[in-house]
LUMLUM-163926 format. One record per residue (C-alpha): residue number from 1; residue in three letters; x, y, z. Coordinates in Angstrom, 3 decimals. Each point is the difference from the previous one (the first is absolute). Example, Ala and Ser with C-alpha at 12.3 -4.5 7.8 and 13.67 -1.06 7.14 Angstrom:
REM LUMLUM-163926
<1; "ALA"; <12.300; -4.500; 7.800>>
<2; "SER"; <1.370; 3.440; -0.660>>
REM end
This chain:
REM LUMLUM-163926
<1; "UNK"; <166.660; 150.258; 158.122>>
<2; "UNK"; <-1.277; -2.321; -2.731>>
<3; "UNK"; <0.861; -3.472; -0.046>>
<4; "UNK"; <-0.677; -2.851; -2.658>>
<5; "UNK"; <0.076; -3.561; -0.007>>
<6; "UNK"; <-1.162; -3.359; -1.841>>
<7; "UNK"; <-2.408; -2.440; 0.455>>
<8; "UNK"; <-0.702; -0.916; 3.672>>
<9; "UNK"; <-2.717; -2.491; -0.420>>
<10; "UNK"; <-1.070; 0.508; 3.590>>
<11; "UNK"; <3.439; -0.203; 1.717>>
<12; "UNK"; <0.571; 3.629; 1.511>>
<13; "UNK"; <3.479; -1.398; 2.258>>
<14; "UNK"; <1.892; 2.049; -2.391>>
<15; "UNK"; <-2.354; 2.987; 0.377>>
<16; "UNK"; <0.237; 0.133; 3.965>>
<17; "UNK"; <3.523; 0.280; -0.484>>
<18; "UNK"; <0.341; 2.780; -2.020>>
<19; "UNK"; <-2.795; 1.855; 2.271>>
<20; "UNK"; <2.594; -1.040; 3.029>>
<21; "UNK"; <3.462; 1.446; -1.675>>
<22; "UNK"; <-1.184; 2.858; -1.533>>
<23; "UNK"; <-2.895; 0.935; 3.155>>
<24; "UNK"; <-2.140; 0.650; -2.689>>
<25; "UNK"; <-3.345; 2.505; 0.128>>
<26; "UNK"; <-3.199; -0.518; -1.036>>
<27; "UNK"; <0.994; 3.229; -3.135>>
<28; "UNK"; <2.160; -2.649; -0.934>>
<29; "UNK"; <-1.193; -2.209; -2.984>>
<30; "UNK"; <1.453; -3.648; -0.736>>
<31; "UNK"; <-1.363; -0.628; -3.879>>
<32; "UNK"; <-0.440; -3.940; -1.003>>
<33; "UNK"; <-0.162; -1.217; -3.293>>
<34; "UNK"; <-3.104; -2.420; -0.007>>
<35; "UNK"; <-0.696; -3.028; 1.296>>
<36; "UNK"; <-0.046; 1.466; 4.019>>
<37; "UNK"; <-2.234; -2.695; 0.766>>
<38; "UNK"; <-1.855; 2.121; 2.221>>
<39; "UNK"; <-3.325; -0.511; -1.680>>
<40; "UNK"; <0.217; -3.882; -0.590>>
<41; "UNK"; <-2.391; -1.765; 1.959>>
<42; "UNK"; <-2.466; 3.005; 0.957>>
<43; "UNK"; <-1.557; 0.435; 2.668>>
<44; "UNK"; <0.297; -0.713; 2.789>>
<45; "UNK"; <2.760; -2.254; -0.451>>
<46; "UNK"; <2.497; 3.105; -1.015>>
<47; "UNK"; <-0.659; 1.868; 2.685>>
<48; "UNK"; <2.415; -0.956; 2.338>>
<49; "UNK"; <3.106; 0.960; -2.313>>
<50; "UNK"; <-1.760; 3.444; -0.834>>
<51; "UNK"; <-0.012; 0.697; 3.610>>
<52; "UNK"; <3.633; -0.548; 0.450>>
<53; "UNK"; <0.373; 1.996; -2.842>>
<54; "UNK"; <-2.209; 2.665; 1.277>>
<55; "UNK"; <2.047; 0.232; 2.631>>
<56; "UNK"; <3.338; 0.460; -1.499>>
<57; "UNK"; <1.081; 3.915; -0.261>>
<58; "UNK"; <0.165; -0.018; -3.942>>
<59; "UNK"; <-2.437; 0.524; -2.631>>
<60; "UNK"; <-0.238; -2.834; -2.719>>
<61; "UNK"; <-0.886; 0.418; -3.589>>
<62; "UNK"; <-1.038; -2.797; -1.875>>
<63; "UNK"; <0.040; -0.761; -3.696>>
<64; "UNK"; <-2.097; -2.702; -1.687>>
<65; "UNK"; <1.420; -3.302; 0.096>>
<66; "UNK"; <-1.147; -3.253; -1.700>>
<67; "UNK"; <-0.509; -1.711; 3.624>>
<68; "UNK"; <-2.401; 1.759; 1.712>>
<69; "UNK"; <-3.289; 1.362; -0.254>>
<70; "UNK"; <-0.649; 3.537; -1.741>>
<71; "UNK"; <-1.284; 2.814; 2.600>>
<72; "UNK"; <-2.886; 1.063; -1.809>>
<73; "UNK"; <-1.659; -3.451; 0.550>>
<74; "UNK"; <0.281; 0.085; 3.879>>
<75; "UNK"; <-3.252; 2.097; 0.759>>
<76; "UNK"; <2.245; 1.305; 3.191>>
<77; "UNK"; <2.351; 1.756; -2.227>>
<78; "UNK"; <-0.808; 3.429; -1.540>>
<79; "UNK"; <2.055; 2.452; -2.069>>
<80; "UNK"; <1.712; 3.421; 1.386>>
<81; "UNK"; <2.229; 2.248; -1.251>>
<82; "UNK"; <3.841; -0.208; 1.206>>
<83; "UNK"; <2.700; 2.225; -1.554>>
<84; "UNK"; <-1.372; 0.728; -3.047>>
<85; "UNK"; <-1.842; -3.043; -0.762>>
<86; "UNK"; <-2.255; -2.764; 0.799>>
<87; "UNK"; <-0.099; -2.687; 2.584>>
<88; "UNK"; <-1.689; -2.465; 1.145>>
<89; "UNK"; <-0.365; -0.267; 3.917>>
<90; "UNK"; <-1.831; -1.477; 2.821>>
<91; "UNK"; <-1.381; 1.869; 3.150>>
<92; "UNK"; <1.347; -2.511; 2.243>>
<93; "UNK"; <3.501; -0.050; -1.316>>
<94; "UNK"; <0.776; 3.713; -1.053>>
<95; "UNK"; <3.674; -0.596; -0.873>>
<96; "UNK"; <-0.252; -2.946; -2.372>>
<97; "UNK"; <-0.719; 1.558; -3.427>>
<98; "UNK"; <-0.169; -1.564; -3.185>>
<99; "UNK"; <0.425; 1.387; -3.382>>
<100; "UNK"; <-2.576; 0.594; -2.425>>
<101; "UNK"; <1.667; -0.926; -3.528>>
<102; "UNK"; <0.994; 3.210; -2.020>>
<103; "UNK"; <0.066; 2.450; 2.816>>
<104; "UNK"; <2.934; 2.461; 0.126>>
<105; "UNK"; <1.272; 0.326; 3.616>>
<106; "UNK"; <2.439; 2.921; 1.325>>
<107; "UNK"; <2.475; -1.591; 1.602>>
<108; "UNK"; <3.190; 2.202; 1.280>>
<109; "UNK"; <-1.126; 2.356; -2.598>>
<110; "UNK"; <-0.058; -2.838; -2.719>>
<111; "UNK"; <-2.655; -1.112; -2.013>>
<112; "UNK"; <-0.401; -3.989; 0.162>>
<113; "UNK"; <-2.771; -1.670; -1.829>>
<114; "UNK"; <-1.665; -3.448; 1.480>>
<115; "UNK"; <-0.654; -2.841; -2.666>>
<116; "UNK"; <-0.749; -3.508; 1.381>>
<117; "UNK"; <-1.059; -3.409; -0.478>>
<118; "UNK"; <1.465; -2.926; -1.685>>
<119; "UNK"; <-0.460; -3.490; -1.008>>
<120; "UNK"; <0.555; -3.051; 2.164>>
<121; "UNK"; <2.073; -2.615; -1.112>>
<122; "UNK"; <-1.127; -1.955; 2.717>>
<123; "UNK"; <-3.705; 0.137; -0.934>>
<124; "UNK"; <-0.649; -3.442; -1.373>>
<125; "UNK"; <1.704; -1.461; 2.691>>
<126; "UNK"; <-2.157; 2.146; 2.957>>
<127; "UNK"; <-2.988; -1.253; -1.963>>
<128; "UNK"; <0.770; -3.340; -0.130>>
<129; "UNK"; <0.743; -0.404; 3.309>>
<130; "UNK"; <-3.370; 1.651; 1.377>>
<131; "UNK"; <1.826; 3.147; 0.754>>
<132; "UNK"; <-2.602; 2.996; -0.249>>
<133; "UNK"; <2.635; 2.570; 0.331>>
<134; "UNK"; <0.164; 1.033; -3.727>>
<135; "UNK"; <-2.218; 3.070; -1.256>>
<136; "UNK"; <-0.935; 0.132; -3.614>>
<137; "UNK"; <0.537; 3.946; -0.148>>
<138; "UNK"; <3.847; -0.689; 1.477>>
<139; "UNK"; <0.974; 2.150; -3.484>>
<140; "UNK"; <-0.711; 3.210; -1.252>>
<141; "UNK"; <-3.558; 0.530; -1.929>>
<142; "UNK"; <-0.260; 1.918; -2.890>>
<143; "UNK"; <-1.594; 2.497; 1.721>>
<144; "UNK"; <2.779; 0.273; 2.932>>
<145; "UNK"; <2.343; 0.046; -3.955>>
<146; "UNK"; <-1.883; 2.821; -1.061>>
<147; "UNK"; <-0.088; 1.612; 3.170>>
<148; "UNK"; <3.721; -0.060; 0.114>>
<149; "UNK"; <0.749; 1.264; -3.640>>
<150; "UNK"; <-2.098; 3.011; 0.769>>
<151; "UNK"; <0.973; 0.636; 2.857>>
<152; "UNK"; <3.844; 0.224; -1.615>>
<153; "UNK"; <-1.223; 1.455; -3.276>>
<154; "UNK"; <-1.105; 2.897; 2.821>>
<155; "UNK"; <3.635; 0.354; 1.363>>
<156; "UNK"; <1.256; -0.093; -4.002>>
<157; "UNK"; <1.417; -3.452; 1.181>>
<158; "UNK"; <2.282; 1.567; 2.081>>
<159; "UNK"; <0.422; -1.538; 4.077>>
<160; "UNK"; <3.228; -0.015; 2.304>>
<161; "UNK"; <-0.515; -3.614; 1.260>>
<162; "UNK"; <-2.208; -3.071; -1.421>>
<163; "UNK"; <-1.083; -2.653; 3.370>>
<164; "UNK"; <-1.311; -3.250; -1.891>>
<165; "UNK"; <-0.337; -3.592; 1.363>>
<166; "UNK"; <1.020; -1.496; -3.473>>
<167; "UNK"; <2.246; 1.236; -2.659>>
<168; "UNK"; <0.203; 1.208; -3.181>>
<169; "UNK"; <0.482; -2.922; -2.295>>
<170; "UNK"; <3.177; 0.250; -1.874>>
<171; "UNK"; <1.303; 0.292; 3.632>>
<172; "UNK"; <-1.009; -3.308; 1.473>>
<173; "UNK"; <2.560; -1.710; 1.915>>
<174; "UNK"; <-0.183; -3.601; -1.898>>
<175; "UNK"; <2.621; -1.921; 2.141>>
<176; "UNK"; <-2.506; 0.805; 3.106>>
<177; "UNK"; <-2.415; -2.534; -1.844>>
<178; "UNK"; <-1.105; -3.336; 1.798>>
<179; "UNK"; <0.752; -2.908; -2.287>>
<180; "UNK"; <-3.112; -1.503; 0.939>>
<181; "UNK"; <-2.114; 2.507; -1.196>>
<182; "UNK"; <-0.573; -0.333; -3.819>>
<183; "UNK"; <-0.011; 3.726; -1.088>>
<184; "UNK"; <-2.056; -0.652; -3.002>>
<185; "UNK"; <-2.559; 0.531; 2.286>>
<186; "UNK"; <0.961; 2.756; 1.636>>
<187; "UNK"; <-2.063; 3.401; -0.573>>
<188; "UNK"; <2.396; 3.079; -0.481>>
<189; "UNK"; <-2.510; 2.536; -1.203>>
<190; "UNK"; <0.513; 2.196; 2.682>>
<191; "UNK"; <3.792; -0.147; -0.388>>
<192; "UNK"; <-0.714; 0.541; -4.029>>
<193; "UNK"; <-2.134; 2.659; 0.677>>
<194; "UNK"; <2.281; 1.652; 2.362>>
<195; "UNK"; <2.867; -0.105; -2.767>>
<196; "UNK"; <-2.327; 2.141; -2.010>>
<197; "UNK"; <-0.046; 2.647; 3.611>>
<198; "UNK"; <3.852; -0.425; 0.365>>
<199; "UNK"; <0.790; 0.897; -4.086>>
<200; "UNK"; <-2.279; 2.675; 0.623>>
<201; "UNK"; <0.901; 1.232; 2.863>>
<202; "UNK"; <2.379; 2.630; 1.526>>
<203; "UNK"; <1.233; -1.014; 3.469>>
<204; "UNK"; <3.093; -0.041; 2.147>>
<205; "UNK"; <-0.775; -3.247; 1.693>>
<206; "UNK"; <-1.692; -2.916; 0.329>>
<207; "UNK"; <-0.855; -2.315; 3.115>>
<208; "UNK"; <-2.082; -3.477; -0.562>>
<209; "UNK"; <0.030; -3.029; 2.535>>
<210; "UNK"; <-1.674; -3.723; -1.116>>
<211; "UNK"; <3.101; -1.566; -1.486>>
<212; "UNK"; <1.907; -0.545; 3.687>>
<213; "UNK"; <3.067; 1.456; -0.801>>
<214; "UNK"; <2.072; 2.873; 0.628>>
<215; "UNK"; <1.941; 1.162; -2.805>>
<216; "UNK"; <0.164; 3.106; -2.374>>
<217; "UNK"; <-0.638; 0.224; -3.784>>
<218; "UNK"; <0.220; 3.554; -2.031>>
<219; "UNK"; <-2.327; 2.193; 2.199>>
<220; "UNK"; <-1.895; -3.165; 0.980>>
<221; "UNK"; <0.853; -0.935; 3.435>>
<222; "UNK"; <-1.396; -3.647; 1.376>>
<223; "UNK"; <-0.726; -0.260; 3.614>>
<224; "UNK"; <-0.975; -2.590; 2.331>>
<225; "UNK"; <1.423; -0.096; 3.750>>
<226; "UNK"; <1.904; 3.137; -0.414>>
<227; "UNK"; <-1.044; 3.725; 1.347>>
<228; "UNK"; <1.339; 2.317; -0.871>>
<229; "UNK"; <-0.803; 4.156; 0.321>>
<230; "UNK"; <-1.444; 1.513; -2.784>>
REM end
């Protein structure tokens, strides 16, 4: 089975539960949306949550989120291939993959593309108060962009699911906005840019976390505490 959920931001109660009611198997995969918090404060301080994790019969796949460190800057991590596409992965921790951005994955015979990263809304406050939990490359490049549009130009833009952290931009939930965040200063060029994927793009659904909701728009579907199968 293939599960999906939101943003955990290191708090897996919700995850043990599901593994308990449905006596889950390590075949199984539980998809997050970003912000896992599973590679926050490196090593070794995350290791004791990616053993409990390690030990829980499910296999995890992890999209980009705007909290957390990206894979390919932990020297533990390397990439290998996993239904189709590319993943990042650790030796010590076999089941907890993470996305690489525009890889196509087979899941349940469809074809889901992975595009992460966002911007924080948060990040002038983390800075300000000392906090060294933000990560400059917490969006898309323009090479991750690129790597993306070619990588749809190559399925003729064409994909059965889209698993984002963000959203497209014409979709963003506005009454989910803190008033004491001035969005003037708020950076949606990843959420512009993926308007430019969605009018593009051919797809049956879409799943993105980051906003804390649950709640459905068009194809767009908003998730946060939620699972749900696939």
């Amino acid at each position: 089975m293939i599960f999906i959920t939101g943003d955990t931001h290191g708090d897996f109660e919700r995850v043990d539960d599901l593994v308990f009611s449905v006596e889950s198997a390590i075949d199984d995969v539980l998809i997050i949306l970003g912000d896992a918090g599973i590679n926050y404060f490196g090593e070794p301080d995350d290791r004791e949550l990616k053993e409990h994790l390690m030990s829980l019969p499910i296999t995890f796949l992890c999209i980009h989120g705007n909290h957390e460190i990206r894979p390919e800057n932990i020297s533990t991590y390397n990439e290998k291939g996993w239904r189709g596409g590319v993943v990042y992965s650790e030796a010590d921790f076999p089941n907890l993959l993470f996305a690489k951005d525009g890889e196509i994955y087979s899941l349940e015979g469809r074809s889901c593309i992975a595009i992460g990263g966002a911007y924080s809304v948060d990040k002038d406050y983390r800075l300000l108060s000392g906090d060294d939990f933000w990560w400059p490359d917490e969006q898309p490049s323009e090479e991750i962009m690129q790597n993306v549009e070619l990588r749809l130009e190559a399925e003729k833009w064409k994909v059965d699911i889209v698993l984002s952290h963000t959203c497209p931009y014409r979709y963003i939930p506005r009454h989910t906005f803190p008033p004491y965040i001035a969005q003037s200063t708020v950076d949606n060029s990843t959420e512009k840019w993926l308007d430019y994927i969605e009018s593009r793009l051919t797809y049956d659904r879409w799943f993105c976390g980051h906003y804390h909701i649950n709640e459905n728009v068009d194809n767009i579907r908003f998730m946060y505490e939620e699972i749900i199968e696939l």
